[in-house]
C-alpha positions in Angstrom: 49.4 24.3 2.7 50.5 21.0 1.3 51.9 19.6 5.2 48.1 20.7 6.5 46.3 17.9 8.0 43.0 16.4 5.8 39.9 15.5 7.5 39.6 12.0 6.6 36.5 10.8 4.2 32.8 10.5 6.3 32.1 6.5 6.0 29.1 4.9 6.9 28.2 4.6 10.7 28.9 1.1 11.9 26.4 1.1 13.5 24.0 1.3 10.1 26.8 -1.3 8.4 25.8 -3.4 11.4 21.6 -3.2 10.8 22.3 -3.0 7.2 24.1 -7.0 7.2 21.8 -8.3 10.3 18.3 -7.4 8.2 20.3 -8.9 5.1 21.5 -11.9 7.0 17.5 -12.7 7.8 15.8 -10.4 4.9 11.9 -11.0 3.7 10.6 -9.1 1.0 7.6 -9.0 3.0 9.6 -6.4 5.1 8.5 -4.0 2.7 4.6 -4.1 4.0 6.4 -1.7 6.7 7.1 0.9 4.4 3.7 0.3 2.7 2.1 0.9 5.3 3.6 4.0 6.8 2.4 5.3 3.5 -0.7 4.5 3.9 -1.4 5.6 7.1 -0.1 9.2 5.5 -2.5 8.6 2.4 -5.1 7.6 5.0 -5.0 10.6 6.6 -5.2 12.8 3.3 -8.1 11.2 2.1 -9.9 11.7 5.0 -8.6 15.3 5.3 -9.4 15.7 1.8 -12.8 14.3 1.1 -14.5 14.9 4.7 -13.0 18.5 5.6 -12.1 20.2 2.2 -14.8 22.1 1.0 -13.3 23.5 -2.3 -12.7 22.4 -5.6 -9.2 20.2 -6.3 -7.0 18.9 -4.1 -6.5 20.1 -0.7 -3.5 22.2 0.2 -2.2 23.0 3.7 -2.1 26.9 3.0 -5.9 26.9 2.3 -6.9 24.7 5.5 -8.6 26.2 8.4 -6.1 25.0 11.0 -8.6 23.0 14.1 -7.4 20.1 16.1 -8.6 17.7 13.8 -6.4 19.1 10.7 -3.9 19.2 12.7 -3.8 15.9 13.9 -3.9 14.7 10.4 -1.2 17.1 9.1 0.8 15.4 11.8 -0.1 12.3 10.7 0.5 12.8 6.6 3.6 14.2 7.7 5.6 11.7 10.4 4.2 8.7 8.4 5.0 10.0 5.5 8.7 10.6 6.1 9.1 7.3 7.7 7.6 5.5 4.6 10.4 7.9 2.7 13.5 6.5 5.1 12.6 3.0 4.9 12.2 3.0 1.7 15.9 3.9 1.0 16.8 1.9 3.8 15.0 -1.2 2.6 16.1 -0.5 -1.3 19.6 -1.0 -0.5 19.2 -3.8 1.8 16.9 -5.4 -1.7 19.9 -4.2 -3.8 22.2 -6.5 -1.5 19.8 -9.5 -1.4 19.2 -10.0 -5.6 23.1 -10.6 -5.6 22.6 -13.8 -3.4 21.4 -17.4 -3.9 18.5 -17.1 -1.6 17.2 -14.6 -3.9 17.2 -16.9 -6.9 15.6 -19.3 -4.8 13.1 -17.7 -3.5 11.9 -16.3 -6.8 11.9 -19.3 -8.7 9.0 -20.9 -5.9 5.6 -19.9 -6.9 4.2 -20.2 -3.6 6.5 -17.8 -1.6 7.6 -15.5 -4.7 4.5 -13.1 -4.2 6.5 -12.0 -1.1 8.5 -10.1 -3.9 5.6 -7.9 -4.9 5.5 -6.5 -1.6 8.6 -4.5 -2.9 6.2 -3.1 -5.9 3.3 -2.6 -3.7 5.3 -0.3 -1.4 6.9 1.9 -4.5 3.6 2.5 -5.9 2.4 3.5 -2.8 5.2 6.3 -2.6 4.4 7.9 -6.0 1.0 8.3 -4.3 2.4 10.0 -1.4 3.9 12.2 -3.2 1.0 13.4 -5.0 -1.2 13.6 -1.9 0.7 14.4 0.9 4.2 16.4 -0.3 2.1 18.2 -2.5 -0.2 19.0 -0.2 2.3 20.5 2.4 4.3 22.6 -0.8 2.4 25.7 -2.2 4.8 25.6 -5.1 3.9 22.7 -6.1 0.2 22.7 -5.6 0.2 25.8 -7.8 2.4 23.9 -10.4 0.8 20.4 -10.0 0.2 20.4 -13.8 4.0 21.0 -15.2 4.2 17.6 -13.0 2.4 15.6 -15.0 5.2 14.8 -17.2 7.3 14.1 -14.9 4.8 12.3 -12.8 3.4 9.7 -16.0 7.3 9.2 -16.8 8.0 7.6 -13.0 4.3 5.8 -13.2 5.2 3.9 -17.0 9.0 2.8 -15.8 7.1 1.6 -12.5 4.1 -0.4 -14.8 6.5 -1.6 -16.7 8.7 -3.2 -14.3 5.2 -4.4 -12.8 3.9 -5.6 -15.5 6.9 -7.6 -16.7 7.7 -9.0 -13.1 4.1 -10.2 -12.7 4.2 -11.5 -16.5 7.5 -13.4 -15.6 6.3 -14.9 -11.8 2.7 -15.7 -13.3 5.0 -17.9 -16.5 6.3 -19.7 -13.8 3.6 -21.1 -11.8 2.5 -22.5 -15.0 6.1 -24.1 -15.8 7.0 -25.1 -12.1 5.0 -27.3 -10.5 3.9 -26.5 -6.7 1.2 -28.0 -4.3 -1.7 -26.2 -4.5 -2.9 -27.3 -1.1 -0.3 -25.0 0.2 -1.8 -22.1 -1.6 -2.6 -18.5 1.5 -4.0 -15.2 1.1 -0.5 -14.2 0.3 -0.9 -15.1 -2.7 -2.9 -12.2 -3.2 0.4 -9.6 -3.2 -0.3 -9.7 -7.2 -3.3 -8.1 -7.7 -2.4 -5.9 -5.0 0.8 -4.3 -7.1 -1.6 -4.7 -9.8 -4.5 -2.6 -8.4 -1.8 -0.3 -6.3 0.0 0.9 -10.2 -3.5 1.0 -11.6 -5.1 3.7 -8.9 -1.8 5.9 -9.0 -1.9 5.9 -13.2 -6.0 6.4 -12.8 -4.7 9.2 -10.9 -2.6 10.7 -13.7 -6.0 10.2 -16.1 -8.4 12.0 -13.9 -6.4 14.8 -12.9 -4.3 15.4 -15.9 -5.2 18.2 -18.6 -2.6 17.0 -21.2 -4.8 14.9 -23.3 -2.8 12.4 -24.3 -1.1 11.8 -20.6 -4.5 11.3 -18.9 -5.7 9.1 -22.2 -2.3 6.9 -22.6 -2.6 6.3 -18.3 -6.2 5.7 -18.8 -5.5 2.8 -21.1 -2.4 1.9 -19.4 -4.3 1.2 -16.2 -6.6 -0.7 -17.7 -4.5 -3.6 -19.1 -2.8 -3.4 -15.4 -6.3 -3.6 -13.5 -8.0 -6.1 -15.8 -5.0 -8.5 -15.2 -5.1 -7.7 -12.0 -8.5 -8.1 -11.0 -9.0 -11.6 -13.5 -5.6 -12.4 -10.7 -7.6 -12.0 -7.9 -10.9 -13.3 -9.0 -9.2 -16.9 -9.5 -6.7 -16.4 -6.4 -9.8 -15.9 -4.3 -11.5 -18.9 -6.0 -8.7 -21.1 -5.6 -7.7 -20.3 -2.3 -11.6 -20.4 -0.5 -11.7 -23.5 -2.6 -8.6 -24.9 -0.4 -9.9 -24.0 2.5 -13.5 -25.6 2.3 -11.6 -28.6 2.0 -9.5 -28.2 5.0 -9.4 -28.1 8.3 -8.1 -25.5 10.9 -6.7 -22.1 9.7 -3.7 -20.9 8.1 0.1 -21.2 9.6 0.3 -18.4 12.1 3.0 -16.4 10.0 0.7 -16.3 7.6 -2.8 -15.3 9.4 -2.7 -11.5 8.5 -3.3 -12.3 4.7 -7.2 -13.0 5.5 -7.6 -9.3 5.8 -5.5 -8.3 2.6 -8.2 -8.5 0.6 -9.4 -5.1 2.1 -6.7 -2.8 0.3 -6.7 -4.4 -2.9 -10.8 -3.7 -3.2 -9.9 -0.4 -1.8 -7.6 0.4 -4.8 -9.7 -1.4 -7.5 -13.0 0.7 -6.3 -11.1 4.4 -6.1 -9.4 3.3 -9.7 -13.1 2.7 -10.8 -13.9 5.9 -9.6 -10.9 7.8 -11.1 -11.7 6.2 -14.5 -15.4 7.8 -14.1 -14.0 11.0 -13.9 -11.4 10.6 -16.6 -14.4 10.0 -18.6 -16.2 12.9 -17.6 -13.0 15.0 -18.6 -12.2 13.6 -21.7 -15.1 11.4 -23.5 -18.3 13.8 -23.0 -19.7 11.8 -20.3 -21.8 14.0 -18.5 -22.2 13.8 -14.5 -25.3 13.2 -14.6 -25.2 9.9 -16.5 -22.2 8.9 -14.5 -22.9 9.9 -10.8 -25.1 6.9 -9.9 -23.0 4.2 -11.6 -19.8 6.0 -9.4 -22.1 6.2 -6.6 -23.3 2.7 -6.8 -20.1 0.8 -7.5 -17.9 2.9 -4.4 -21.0 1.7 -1.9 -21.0 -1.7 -3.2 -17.0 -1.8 -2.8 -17.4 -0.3 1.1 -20.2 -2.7 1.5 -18.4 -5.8 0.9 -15.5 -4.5 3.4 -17.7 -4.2 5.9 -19.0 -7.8 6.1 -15.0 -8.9 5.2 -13.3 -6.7 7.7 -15.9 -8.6 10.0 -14.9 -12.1 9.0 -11.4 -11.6 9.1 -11.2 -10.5 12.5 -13.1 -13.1 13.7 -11.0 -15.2 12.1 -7.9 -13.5 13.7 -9.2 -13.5 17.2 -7.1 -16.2 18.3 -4.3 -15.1 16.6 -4.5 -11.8 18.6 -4.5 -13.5 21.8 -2.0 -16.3 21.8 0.6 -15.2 18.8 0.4 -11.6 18.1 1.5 -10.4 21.7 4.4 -13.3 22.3 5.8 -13.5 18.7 6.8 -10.7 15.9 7.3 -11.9 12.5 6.9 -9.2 9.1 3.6 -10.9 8.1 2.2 -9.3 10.8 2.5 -5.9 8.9 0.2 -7.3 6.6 -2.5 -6.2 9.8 -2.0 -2.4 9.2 -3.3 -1.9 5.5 -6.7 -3.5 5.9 -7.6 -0.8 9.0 -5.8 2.2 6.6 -7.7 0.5 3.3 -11.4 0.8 5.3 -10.5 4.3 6.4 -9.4 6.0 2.4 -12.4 4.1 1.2 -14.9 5.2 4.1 -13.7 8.6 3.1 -15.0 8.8 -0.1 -18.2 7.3 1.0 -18.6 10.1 3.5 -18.0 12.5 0.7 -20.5 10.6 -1.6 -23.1 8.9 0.3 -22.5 9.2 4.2 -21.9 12.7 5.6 -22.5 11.8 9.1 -20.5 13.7 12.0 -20.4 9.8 13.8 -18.9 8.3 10.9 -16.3 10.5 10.2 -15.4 10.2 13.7 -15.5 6.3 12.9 -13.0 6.4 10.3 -10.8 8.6 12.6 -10.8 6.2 15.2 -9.8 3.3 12.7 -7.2 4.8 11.6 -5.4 5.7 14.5 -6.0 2.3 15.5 -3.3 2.0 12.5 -1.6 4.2 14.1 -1.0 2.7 17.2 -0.2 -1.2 15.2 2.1 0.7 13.4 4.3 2.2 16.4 3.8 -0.7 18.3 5.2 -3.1 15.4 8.1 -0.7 14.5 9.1 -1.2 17.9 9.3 -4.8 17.7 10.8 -4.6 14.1 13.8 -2.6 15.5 13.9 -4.8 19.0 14.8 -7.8 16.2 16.8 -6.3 14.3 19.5 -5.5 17.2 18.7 -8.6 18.9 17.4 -12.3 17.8 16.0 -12.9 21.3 14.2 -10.2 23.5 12.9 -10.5 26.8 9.2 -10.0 26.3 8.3 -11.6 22.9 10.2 -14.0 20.2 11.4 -12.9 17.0 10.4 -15.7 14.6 
């Protein structure tokens, strides 16, 4: 058989080599809000289908779900968005791979007013941890039924991601006090550090409320702690600073950056279900009873939604122009910062229903808000891929 011909090796398509160099030729770690927020969407979905339709005990599994329209529209959701948050995450972790070898890498991180653009990178991997405790698990019988043996597992992935964190935040926050930078050039983008903050604190408050291995659910308890105390001191003075800067200016931000106003939405949402995941860890494992703890839970998640409400309100009106005269004519990856504040109201609106709010209107509310994510999120994947292949297009500009 030695003459017989050999099927040469399988290389990569050139037509992936080709998307692979154009998104590294013009790569933004912002790019990574894409991926975020395909997850979210899917998480989005799961809370809703979780905390407004589930009427047992634990977590919801697909198996035990009476099968209507509505659960299946959400399945559907959980599980396209889900495996697109999956592909571009392997997509965009080799194109990241690619870019910390160059000089616009070092460059970039070594400026403390763009370098939060790196944590979008965090922000996203958290996210997918999350997604696969909600939404995989959700859709495998095997592992709902073995969702404890994961815990191991699960708290080793969740310390090697707050480590890296932790450290990256501890090295980027070092340099803004050894560089110096103009603080009138300070935007809401900025706030992409308590957001990896509060998104590695919520998945290790997971780990404590759910766990039954003492000393997993009490080492992520305190874990998350130093993680969402740093993270929320970060935002506290972020928000100061930046509100400070813009009382003393006029007009609004750079259009590129006009979808941070509304970050702020997540990271409370994150912060508030992490409070509400510690209560529970406490109920589990210090003797707190439920009756001592149910109004403070109560009272803190209603205080949370209630300052999204009047938020989400402010930052649209302050993107209303932006809608009109950029958002149509011009794509840029800021403008996936737009899709987590709609799935943020949604996941937290979810547990409000369950808690305070069990209206048939506003469940159909938080429906409707997220598949207004939904649509964003098609319609800017669209565009994404349009500038990928091509720097100009025909009906908008890729900036």
């Amino acid at each position: 058989m030695g003459g017989a011909l050999r099927a040469p090796p399988k290389k990569p398509s050139l037509n992936n080599k080709i998307m692979i160099k154009k998104l590294l030729d013009n790569y933004n770690p912002l790019i990574w809000l894409s991926a975020l927020g395909a997850g979210g969407i899917s998480i989005g979905a799961f809370v809703i289908l979780q905390y407004t339709l589930w009427g047992k005990k634990g977590l919801a599994v697909m198996s035990q779900m009476e099968q209507t329209p509505i659960v299946l529209l959400l399945e559907a959701i959980m599980l396209i968005f889900g495996s697109i948050s999956l592909a571009l995450t392997i997509y965009y972790g080799i194109v990241a791979w690619k870019w910390r070898k160059t000089e616009k890498y070092h460059s970039y991180s070594e400026n403390p007013l763009v370098n939060a653009g790196l944590m979008a990178m965090y922000v996203s991997l958290a996210m997918s941890l999350n997604v696969f405790i909600g939404v995989v698990r959700y859709f495998s019988d095997y592992l709902s039924s073995n969702f404890q043996s994961l815990m191991l597992p699960g708290f080793i992935a969740f310390a090697i991601l707050w480590f890296t964190i932790m450290n990256k935040e501890i090295q980027l926050l070092a340099k803004t006090f050894t560089k110096g930078f103009d603080m009138d050039k300070i935007h809401f983008g900025w706030l992409l550090h308590p957001f990896a903050l509060g998104m590695i604190t919520v998945t290790g408050t997971g780990l404590a409320a759910m766990s039954h291995t003492s000393w997993i659910a009490e080492v992520s308890a305190f874990m998350t702690l130093i993680s969402g105390t740093m993270g929320m001191f970060l935002m506290s003075v972020k928000l100061f600073s930046i509100f400070k800067k813009h009382f003393h200016q006029e007009g609004a931000l750079d259009n590129q950056f006009m979808p941070t106003y509304i970050i702020v939405i997540p990271i409370i949402t994150v912060f508030a279900i992490s409070y509400f995941r510690l209560g529970h860890f406490a109920e589990n494992n210090l003797g707190v009873t439920k009756e001592n703890i149910h109004f403070l839970l109560e009272f803190g998640m209603a205080t949370a939604f209630a300052f999204q409400v009047w938020y989400f309100w402010f930052g649209l009106v302050m993107l209303k122009d932006y809608w009109k005269n950029y958002f149509k004519t011009h794509f840029h990856v800021s403008q996936w910062g737009v899709i987590c504040p709609f799935v943020g109201f949604s996941v937290l609106g979810g547990f409000i229903f369950k808690l305070l709010a069990s209206y048939s209107a506003f469940f159909y509310f938080l429906i409707g808000v997220l598949l207004i994510a939904v649509v964003l999120y098609l319609y800017l994947l669209k565009r994404q891929f349009k500038c990928i292949k091509a720097k100009k297009t025909k009906n908008f500009i890729c900036d």
